[in-house]
N, C-alpha and C positions, 0 to 999 in steps of 0.2 A: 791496384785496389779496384773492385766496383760495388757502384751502388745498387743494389736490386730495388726496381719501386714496385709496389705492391698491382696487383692489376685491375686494373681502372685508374691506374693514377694520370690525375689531370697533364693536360701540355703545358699548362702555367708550374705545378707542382717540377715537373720534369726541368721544365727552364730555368728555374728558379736551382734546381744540385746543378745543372751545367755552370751556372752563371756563378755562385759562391765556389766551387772548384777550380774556374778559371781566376776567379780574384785569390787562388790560394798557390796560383803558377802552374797549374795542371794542364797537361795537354789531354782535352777531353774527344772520346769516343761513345755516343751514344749509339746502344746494340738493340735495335726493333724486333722483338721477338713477337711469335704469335699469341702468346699471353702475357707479356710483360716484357717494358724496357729495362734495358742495364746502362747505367751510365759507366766506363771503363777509363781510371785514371791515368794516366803514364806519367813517364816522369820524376824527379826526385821529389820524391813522398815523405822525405823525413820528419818534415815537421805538421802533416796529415793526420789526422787521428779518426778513427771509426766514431766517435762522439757525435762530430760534428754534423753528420750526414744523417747519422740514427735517430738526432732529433728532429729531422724535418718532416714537414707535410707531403703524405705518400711515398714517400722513403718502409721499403719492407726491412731490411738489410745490408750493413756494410759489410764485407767480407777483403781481404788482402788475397790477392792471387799467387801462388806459390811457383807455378812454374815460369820460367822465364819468357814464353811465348806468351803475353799477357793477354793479347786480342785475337790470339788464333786458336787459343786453348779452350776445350769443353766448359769450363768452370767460367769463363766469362760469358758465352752463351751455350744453357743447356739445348736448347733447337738448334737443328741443323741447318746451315746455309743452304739456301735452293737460289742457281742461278740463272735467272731467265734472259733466255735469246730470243730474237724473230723469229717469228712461225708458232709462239706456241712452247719452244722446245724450253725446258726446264730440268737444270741437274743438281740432281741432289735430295729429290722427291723422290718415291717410288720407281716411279719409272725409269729402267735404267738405258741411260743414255749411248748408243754406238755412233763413234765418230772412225772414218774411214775412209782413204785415198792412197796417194802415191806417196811415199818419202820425197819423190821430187816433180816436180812440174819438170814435164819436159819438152808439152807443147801444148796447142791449144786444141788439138780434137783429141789429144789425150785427157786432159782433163775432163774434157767434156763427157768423153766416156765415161770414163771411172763416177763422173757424180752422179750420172742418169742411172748405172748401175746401183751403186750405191742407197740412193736412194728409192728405187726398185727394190732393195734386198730389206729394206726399213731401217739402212742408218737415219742419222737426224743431222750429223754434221758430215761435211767435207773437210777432209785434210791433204796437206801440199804442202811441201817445202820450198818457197821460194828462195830464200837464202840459207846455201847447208853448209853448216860448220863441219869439212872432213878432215880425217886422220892426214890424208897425202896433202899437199897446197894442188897437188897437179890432178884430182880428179875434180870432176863434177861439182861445179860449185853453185849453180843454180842460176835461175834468168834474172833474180832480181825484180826490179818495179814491177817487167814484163811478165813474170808469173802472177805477182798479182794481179795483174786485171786479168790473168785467164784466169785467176780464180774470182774475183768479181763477177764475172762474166757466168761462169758457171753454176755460179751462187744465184746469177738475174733467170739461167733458164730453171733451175730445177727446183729453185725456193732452201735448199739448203746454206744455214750459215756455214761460214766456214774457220779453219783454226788454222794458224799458221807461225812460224818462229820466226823473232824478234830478234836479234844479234846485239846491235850496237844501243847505245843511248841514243844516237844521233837518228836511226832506222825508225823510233819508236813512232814520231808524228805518222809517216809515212805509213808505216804498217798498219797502223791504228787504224788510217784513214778507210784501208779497204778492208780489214780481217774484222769479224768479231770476235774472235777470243785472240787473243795474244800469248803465243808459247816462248815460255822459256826454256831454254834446253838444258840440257843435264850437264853438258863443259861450262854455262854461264850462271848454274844454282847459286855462286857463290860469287858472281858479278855487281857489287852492292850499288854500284852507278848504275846498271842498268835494272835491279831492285827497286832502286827510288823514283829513276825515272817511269815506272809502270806503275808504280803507286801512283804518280799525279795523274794518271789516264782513268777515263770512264769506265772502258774495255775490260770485260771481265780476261782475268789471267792464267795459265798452266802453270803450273810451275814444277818441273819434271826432278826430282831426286837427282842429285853428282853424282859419277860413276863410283865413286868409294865416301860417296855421304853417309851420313848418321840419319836416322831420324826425325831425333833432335836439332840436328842441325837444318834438316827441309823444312820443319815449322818456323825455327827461326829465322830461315831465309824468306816464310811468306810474313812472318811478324813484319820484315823490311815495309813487305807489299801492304799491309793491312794497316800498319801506322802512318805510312803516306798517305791515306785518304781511299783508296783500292780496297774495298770489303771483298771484292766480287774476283776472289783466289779459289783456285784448284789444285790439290795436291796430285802428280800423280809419281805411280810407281813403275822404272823402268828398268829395274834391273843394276844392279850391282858388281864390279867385279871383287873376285873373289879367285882364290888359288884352281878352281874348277874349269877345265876347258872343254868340257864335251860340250858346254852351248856357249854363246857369245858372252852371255851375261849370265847372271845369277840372281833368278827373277826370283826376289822376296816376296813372296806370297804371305807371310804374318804381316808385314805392313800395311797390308789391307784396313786387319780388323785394329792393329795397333792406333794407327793414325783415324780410326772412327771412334776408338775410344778416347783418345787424347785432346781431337780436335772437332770443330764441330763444321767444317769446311768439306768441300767434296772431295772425294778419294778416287782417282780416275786408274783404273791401269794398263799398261803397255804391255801385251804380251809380245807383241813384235820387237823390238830392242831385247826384252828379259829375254828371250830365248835367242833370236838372230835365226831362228829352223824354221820355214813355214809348216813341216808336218808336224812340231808343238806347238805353233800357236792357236789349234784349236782347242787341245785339252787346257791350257792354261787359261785362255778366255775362259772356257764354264769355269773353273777351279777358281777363278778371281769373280766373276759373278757372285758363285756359291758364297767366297768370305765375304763380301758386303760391299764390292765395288759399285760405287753409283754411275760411273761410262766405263767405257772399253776405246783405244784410241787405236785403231786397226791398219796397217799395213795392207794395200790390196793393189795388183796393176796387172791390165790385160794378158802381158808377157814378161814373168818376171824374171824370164834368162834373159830377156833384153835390155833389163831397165839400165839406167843411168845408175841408180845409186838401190844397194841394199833389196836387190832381188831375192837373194836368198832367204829372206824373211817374209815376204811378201806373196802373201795370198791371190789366185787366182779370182777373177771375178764372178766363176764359178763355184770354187770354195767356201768365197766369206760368203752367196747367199746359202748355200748348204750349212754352215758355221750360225746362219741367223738361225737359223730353226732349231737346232739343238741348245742354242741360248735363251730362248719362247720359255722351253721347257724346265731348263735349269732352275732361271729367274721364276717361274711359276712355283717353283717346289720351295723354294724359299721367300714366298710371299711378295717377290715382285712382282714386273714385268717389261715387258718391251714390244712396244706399240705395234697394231697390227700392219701388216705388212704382205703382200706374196714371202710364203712359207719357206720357200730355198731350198725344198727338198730338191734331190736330184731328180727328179718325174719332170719337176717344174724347170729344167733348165729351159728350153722351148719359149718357154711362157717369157722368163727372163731375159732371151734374146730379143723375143718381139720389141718389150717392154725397153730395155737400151735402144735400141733402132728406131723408137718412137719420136 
């Protein structure tokens, strides 16, 4: 159930449905929109009636929420979440956000690379894997602590935050301490301890689609995150398996605009997992811009026959800036955009060398 209060309604008026909700056993969520709050009840409501709330002071509307994602679903806030980082960087707004690096740290003048690049090309965020959940126990499992502080580290020279995956409940303090976004991956969507435990954190969160998830079921895994106390969720889309093997995954591109209609949280997407081919992850980056994605989470390493983990998906550092410029364009045609930056065309590789070597 929420209560919509009319706009202008007082902080006394507002205190005042929180405080009779809780004397009625309600687990309350108040939702600060840019015209008006929603107070959002959870909870066994059966003895709750819309009555109660529609006679008070500043109260517009009680309404019952029908889908089972109660606090991640569009009908409890019609405004879309915008979620701000250091620096300014904000997703969810207009502007659409490029986050971008290795699958895996693999040392510390590698990263360093990839962020100066990166941020050269006009991403906003750095990505790195410090701990990777893989198929084999015997590949590449990542540095641990030690990658994070090369990604601190890289974060302190170039000003980009960074994103990075979260494994265990026990990881979460830790992580917390050095990433500002905290990702969940697509083997732990359906990890409800380690759901809860990122609900109790500050840390705005990813939270990446199971490889044979529903939907459905990825709202209700950020419901986890959002009734913990964690407003500050990101949906994204990484591709799905399905009977099709000509690419890795089976990058759902309606889930774009699905989960923008259903939810009012940001919609991030991966073309690198959804496809696994670095020569498609350029068309499906514009193709996921075009449906309405608010970031792009990018795959990019100086030499990706070399890398430790998931080369073959992973754009040259030449590429993704060539890959920014055709996204300027996209995002321009359908009313967004993506902050200005050196362009990436291929003229400008030169430019982009100096500029990493800086």
């Amino acid at each position: 159930m929420i209560v919509v209060m009319k706009p202008g309604a007082t902080t006394a008026e507002i205190s005042a449905v929180i405080q009779r909700a809780e004397q009625m056993g309600c687990a309350v969520h108040p939702i600060y929109g840019e015209s008006r709050t929603v107070v959002a009840l959870v909870g066994d409501l059966t003895g709750v009636t819309r009555e109660v709330f529609d006679a008070m002071p500043g109260v517009s509307q009680t309404m019952r929420i029908q889908e089972p994602y109660k606090l991640a679903s569009r009908t409890a806030r019609p405004d879309n979440t915008i979620i701000e980082l250091e620096g300014g960087v904000r997703i969810g707004g207009p502007e659409i956000i490029v986050m971008a690096g290795p699958c895996s740290v693999e040392n510390r003048d590698q990263i360093i690379e990839i962020a100066k690049a990166v941020k050269a090309a006009g991403g906003k965020v750095l990505r790195g894997g410090a701990f990777k959940p893989r198929t084999s126990p015997y590949d590449f499992q990542g540095l641990g602590e030690k990658g994070l502080q090369y990604l601190a580290e890289a974060r302190e020279i170039t000003g980009l935050p960074i994103i990075t995956e979260v494994m265990t409940v026990e990881a979460v303090p830790m992580v917390a301490e050095y990433s500002d976004i905290l990702q969940i991956g697509a083997r732990n969507m359906q990890n409800y301890g380690l759901l809860q435990a990122v609900g109790k954190v500050t840390r705005p969160v990813m939270l990446k689609r199971g490889i044979s998830g529903m939907i459905k079921e990825l709202l209700m895994c950020a419901e986890y995150i959002v009734s913990g106390g964690n407003a500050k969720v990101m949906l994204c889309e990484r591709g799905i398996r399905t009977y099709e093997t000509a690419t890795r995954n089976t990058f759902d591109l309606n889930a774009i605009p699905v989960l923008k209609e259903t939810s009012h949280l940001p919609v991030i997407a991966d073309p690198s997992h959804g496809t696994g081919l670095r020569e498609l992850v350029p068309a499906m980056s514009r193709a996921a811009v075009a449906a309405g994605a608010d970031a792009l989470i990018i795959e990019v390493h100086p030499d990706p026959d070399k890398a430790m983990s998931d080369g073959r998906q992973s754009l040259t550092l030449e590429e993704f800036a060539t890959l920014m410029g055709s996204l300027r364009r996209v995002a321009a045609a359908v009313d967004r955009f993506i902050d200005d930056a050196p362009t990436g065309e291929p003229a400008q590789a030169v430019k982009m060398a100096e500029l990493i070597a800086a």
